[in-house]
SEMIZA-213884 format. One line per 2 residues: their letters; for each residue x, y, z of C-alpha. Coordinates in steps of 0.001 Angstrom, whole numbers, always signed. Layout:
<recs>
A> X:Y:Z | ...
</recs>
This chain:
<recs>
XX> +0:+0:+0 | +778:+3593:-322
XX> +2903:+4735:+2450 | +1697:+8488:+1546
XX> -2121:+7252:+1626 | -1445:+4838:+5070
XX> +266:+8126:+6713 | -3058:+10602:+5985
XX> -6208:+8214:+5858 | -6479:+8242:+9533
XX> -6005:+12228:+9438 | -8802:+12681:+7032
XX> -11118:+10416:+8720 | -10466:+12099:+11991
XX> -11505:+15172:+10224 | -14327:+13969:+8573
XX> -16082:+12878:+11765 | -14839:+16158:+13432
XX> -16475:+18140:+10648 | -19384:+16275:+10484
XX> -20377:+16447:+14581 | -19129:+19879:+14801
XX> -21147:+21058:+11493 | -23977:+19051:+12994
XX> -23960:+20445:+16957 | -23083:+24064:+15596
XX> -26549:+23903:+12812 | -28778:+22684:+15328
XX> -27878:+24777:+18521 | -26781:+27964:+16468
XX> -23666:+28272:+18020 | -21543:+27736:+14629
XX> -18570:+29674:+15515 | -17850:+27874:+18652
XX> -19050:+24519:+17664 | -16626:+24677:+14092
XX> -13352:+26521:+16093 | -13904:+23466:+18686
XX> -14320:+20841:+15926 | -11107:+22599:+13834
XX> -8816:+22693:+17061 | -9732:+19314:+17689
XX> -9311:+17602:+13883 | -6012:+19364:+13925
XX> -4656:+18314:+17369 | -5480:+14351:+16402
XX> -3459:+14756:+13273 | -635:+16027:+15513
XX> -1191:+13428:+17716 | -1179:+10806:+15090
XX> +1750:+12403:+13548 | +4402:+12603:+16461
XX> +2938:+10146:+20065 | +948:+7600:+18127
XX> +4382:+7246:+15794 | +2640:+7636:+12210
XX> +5465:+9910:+11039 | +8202:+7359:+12213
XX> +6489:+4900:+10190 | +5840:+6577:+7557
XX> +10029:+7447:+7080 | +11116:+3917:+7629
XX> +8760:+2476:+5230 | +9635:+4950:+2536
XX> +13845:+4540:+2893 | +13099:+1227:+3331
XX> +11174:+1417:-489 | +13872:+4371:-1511
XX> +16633:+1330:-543 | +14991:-1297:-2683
XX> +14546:+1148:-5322 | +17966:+2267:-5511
XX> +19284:-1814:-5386 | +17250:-2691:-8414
XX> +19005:-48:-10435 | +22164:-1039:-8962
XX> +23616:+1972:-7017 | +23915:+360:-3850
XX> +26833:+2967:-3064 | +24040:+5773:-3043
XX> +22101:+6390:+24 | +18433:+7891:+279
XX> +16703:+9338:+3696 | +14051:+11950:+4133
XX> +15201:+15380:+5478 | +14507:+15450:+9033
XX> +14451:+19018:+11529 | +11430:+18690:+10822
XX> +10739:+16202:+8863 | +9349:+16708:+5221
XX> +8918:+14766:+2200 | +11988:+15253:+432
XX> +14172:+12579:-375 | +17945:+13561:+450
XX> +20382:+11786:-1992 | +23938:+11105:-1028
XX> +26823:+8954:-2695 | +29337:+9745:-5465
XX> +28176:+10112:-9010 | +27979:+11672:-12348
XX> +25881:+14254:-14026 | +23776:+12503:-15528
XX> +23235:+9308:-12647 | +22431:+12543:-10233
XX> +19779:+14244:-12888 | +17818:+10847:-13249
XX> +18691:+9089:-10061 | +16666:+12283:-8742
XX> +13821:+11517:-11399 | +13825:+8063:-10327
XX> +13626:+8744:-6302 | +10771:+11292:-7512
XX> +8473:+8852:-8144 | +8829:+6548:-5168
XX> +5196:+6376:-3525 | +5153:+9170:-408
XX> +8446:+11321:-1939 | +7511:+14915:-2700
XX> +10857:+15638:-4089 | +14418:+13801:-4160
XX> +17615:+16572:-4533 | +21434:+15800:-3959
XX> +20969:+18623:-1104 | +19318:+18724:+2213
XX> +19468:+23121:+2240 | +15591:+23014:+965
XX> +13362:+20873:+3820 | +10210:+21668:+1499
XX> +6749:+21444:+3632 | +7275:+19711:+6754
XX> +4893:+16386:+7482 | +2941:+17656:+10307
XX> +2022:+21040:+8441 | +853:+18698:+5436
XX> -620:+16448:+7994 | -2878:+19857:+9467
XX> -3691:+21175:+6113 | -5339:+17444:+5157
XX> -6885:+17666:+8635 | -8437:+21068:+8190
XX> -9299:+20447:+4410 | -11386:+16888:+5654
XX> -12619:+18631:+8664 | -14348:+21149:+5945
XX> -15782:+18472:+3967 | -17741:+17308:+7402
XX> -18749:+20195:+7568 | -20298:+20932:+3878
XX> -21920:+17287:+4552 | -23511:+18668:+7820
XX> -24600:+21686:+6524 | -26274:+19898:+3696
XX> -28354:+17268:+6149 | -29000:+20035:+7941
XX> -30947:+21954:+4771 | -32413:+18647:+3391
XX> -33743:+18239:+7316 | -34833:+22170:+7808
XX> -36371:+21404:+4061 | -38312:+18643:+5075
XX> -39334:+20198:+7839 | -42012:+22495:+6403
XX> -44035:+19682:+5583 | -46767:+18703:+7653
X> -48490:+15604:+6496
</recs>
């Protein structure tokens, strides 16, 4: 499986069900502010939480150098080495190792595409994004969807509403 998909599945569930009671106790109490800052604080803090106590981000490293490793044997440059850039850690693959111009150019290409790699460079000066911003943007982003899908039970139930049979 996708180690980029196993890392932020749990994040945008957690979300999800954040937006969804939040949207929901916010529409039918009409306190929407308080109800959606509560359910937004708290979508983010469990994709922190998964990220760095409940060890998602540790996982998520090891299982990606271990594919960058495999990766880099089949094409038979065992004397390169490939880890993410840590302090803080982000999705960029940091090559190391002696070669040429042109193994560096596509060995780069190559470590591109490994599932969960944003970006693979010879240099570790550029950290790109780091995980647990990505992790609270996915968070925020599902946590909105929840909320859209409240908001719409919520018409479809004020809708039905009017009807007295």
């Amino acid at each position: 499986m996708n180690p980029f998909w196993t890392y932020f599945w749990p994040i945008a569930a957690a979300g999800l069900l954040a937006g969804i009671i939040a949207g929901t106790m916010g529409f039918r109490r009409h306190s929407l502010n308080k109800a959606l800052a509560a359910g937004a604080a708290l979508s983010v803090a469990a994709a922190l939480i998964w990220h760095g106590p409940l060890g998602a981000s540790d996982r998520f490293s090891s299982t990606v150098e271990r594919i960058s490793r495999q990766t880099l044997v089949e094409w038979e440059m065992p004397h390169i080495s490939a880890h993410l850039h840590r302090g803080p850690l982000s999705r960029q693959l940091v090559l190391a190792g002696t070669a040429d111009d042109f193994q560096r150019s596509e060995l780069a290409r190559i470590m591109s595409n490994v599932p969960g790699v944003g970006t693979a460079d010879w240099t570790d000066r550029l950290g790109g994004l780091p995980l647990f911003a990505e992790a609270g943007v996915a968070a925020l982003l599902s946590f909105l969807v929840g909320a859209l899908l409240a908001y719409l039970v919520e018409l479809h139930r004020r809708h039905n509403a009017q009807w007295t049979w």
